[in-house]
MIDOSE-1310 file (N, C-alpha, C; in nm, 2 decimals, decimal comma, always signed):
residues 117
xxxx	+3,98/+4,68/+4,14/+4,01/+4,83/+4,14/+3,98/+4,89/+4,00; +3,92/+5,00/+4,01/+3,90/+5,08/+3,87/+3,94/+5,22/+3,89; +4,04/+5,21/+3,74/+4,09/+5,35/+3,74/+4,01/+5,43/+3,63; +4,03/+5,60/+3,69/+3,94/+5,66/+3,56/+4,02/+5,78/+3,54
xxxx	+4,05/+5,80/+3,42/+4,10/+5,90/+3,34/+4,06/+6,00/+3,28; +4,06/+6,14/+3,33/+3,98/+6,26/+3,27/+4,04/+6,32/+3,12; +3,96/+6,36/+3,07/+4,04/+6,46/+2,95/+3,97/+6,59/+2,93; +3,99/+6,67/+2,89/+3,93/+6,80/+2,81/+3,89/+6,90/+2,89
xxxx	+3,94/+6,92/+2,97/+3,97/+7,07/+3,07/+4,02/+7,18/+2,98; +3,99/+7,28/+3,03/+4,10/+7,39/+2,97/+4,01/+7,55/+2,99; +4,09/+7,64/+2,92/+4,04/+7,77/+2,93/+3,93/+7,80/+2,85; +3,81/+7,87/+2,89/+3,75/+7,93/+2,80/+3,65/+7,98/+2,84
xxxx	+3,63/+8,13/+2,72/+3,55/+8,21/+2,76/+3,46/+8,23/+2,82; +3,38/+8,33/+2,92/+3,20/+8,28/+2,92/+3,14/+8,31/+2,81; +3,01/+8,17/+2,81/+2,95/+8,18/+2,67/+3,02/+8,03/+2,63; +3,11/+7,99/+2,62/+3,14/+7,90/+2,56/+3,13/+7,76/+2,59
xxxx	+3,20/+7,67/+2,54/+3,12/+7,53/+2,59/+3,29/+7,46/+2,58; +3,27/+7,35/+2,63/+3,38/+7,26/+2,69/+3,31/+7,07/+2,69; +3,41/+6,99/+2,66/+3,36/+6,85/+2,69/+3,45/+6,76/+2,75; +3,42/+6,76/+2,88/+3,49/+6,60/+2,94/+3,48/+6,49/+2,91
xxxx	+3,60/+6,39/+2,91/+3,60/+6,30/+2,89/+3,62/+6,19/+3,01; +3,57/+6,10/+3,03/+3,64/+5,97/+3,19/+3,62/+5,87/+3,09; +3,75/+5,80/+3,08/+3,73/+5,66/+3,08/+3,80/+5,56/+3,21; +3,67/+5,51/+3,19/+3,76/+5,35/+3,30/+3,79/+5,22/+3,27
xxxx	+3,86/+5,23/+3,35/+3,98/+5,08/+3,29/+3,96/+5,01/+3,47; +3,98/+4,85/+3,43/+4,00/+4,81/+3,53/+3,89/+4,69/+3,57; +3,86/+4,70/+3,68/+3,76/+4,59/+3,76/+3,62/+4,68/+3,67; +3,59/+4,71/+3,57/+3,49/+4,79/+3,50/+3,36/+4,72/+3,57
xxxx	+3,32/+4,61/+3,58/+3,21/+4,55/+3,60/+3,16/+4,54/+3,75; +3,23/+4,64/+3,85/+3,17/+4,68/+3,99/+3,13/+4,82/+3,96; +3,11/+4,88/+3,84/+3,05/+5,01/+3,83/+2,89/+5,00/+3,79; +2,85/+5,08/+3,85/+2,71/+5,10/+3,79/+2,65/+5,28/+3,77
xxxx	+2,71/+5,36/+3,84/+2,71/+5,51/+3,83/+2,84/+5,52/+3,80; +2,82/+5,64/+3,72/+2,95/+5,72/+3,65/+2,88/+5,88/+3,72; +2,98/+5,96/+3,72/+2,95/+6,08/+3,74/+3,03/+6,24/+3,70; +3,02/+6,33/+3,72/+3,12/+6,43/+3,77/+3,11/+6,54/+3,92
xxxx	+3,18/+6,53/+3,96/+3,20/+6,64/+4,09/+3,27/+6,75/+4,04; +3,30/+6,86/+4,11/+3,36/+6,97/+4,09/+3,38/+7,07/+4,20; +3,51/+7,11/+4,25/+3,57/+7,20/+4,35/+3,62/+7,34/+4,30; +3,58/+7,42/+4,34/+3,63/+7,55/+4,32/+3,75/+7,59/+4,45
xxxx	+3,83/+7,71/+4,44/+3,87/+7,68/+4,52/+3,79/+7,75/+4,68; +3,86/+7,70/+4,77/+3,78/+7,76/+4,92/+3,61/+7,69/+4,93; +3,58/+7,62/+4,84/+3,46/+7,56/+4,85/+3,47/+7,40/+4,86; +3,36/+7,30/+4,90/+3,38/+7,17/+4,90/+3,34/+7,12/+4,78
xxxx	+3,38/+6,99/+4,71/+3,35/+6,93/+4,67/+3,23/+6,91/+4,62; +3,09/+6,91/+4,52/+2,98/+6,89/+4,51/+2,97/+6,78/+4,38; +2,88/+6,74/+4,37/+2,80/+6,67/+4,24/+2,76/+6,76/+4,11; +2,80/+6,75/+4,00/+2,73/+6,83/+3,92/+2,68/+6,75/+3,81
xxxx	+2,67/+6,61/+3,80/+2,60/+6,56/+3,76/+2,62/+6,41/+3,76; +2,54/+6,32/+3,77/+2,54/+6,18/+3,74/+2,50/+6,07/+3,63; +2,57/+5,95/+3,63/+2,47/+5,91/+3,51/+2,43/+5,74/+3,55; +2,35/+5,65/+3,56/+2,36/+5,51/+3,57/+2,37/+5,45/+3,41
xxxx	+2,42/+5,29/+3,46/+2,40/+5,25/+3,36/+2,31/+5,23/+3,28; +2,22/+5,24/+3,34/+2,06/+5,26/+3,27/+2,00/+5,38/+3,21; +2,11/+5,49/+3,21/+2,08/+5,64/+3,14/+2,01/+5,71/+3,26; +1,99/+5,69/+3,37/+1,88/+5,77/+3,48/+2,00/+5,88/+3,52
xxxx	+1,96/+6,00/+3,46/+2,03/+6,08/+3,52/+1,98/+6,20/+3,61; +2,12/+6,24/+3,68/+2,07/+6,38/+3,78/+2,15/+6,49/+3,76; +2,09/+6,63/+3,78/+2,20/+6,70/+3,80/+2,18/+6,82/+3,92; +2,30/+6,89/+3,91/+2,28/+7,02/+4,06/+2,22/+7,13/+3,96
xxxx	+2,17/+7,19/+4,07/+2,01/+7,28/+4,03/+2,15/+7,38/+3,91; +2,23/+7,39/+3,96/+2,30/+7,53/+3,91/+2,35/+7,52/+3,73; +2,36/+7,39/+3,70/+2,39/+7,38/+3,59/+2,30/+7,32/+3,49; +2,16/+7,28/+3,57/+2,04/+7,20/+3,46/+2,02/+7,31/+3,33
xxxx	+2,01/+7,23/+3,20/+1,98/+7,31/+3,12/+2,10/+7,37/+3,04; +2,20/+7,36/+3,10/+2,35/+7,44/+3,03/+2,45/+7,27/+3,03; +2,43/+7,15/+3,10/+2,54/+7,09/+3,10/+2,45/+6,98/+3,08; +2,50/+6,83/+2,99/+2,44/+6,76/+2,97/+2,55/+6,63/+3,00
xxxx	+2,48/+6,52/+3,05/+2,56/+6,37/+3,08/+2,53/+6,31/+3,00; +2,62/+6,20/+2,97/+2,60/+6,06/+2,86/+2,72/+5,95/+2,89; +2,68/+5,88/+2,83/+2,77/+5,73/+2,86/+2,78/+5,63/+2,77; +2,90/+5,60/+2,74/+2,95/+5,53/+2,62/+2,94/+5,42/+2,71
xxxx	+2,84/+5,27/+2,74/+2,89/+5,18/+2,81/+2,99/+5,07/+2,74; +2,97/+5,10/+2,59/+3,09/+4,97/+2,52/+3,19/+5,03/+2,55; +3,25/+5,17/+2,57/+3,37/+5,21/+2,59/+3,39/+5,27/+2,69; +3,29/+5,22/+2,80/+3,34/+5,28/+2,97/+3,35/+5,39/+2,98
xxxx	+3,29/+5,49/+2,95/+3,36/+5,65/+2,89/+3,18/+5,75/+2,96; +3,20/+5,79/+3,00/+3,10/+5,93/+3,02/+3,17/+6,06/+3,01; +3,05/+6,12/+2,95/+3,11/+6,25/+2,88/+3,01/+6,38/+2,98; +3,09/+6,48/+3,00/+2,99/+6,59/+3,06/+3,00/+6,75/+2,92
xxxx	+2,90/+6,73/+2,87/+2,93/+6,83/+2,75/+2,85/+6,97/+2,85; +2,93/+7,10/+2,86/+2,91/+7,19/+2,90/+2,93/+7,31/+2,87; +2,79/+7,38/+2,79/+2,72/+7,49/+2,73/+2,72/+7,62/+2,82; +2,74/+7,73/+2,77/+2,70/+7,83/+2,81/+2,75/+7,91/+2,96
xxxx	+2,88/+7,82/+2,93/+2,96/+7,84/+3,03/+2,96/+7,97/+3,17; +3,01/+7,98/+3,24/+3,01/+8,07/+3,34/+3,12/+8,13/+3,41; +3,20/+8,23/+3,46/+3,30/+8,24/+3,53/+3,26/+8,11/+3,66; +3,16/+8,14/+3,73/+3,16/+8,06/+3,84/+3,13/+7,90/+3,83
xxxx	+3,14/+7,84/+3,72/+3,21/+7,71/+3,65/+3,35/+7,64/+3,70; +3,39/+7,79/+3,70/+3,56/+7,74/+3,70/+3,57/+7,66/+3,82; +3,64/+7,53/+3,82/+3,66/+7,45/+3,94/+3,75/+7,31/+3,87; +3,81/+7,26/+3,96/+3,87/+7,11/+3,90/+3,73/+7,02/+3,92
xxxx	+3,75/+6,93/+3,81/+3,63/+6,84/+3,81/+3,70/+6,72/+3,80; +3,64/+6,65/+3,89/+3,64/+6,51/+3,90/+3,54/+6,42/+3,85; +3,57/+6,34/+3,76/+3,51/+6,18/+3,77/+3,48/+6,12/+3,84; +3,38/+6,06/+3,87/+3,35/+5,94/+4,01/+3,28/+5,83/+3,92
xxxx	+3,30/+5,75/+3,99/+3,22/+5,60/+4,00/+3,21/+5,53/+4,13; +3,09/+5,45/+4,07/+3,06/+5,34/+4,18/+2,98/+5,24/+4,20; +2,89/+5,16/+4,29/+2,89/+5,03/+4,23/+2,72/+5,10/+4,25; +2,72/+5,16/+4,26/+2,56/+5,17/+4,27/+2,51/+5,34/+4,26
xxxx	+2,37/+5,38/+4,24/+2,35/+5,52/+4,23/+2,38/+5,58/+4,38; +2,47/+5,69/+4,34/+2,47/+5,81/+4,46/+2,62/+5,71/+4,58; +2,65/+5,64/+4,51/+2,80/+5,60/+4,61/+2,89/+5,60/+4,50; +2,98/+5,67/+4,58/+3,06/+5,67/+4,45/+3,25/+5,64/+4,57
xxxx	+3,30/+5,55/+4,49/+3,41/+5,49/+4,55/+3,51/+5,50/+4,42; +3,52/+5,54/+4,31/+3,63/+5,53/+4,28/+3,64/+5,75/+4,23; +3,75/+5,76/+4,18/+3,76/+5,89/+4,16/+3,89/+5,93/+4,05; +3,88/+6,02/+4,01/+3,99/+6,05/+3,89/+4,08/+6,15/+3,96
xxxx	+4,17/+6,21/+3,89/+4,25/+6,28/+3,93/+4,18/+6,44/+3,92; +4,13/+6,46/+3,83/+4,11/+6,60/+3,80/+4,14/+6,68/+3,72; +4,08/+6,73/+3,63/+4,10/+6,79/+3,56/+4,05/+7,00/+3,56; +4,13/+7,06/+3,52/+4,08/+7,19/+3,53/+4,02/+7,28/+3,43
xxxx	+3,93/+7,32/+3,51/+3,83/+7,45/+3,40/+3,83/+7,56/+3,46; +3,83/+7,66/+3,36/+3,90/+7,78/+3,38/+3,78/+7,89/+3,30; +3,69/+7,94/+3,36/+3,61/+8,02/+3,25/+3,64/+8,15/+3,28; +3,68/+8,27/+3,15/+3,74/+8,37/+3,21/+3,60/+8,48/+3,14
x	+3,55/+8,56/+3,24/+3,49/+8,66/+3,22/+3,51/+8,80/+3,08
């Protein structure tokens, strides 16, 4: 089992920038993608960016260029650093992992962003 723990949610302006934290703890060595998802409310779930252990990353068309992935593999840890923020940002984000690119089976709790116009 792998658990993952978010950090660094919060308020802030548009224009401004924000950085998540996920670390995982646990069966670490059935992971091979790290990622983030993110829900607004009344909307589903999407991807807003991934990362493998090999640094191959992806992201959704809406935030290339403003949000960037990375991955600490000695400290289990992927970070989503996010630039240039937007009211339509605002959403709980989740952490994902999984044992391979594009499945993702484990998940975090969630953390919230809040960008105010």
């Amino acid at each position: 089992q792998v658990q993952l723990v978010e950090s660094g949610g919060g308020l802030v302006q548009a224009g401004g920038s924000l950085r998540l934290s996920c670390s995982a703890s646990g069966s670490i060595r059935s992971i091979n993608t790290m990622g983030w998802y993110r829900q607004a409310p009344g909307k589903q779930r999407g991807l807003v960016a991934g990362i493998t252990s090999g640094g191959t990353t992806n992201y959704a068309d809406s935030v290339k260029g403003r949000f960037t992935i990375s991955r600490d593999n000695a400290k289990n840890t992927v970070y989503l650093q996010m630039n240039s923020l937007k009211p339509e940002d605002t959403a709980v984000y989740y952490c994902a992992a999984g044992p391979r690119e594009r499945l993702w089976v484990y998940w975090g709790q969630g953390t919230q962003v809040t960008v105010s116009s």
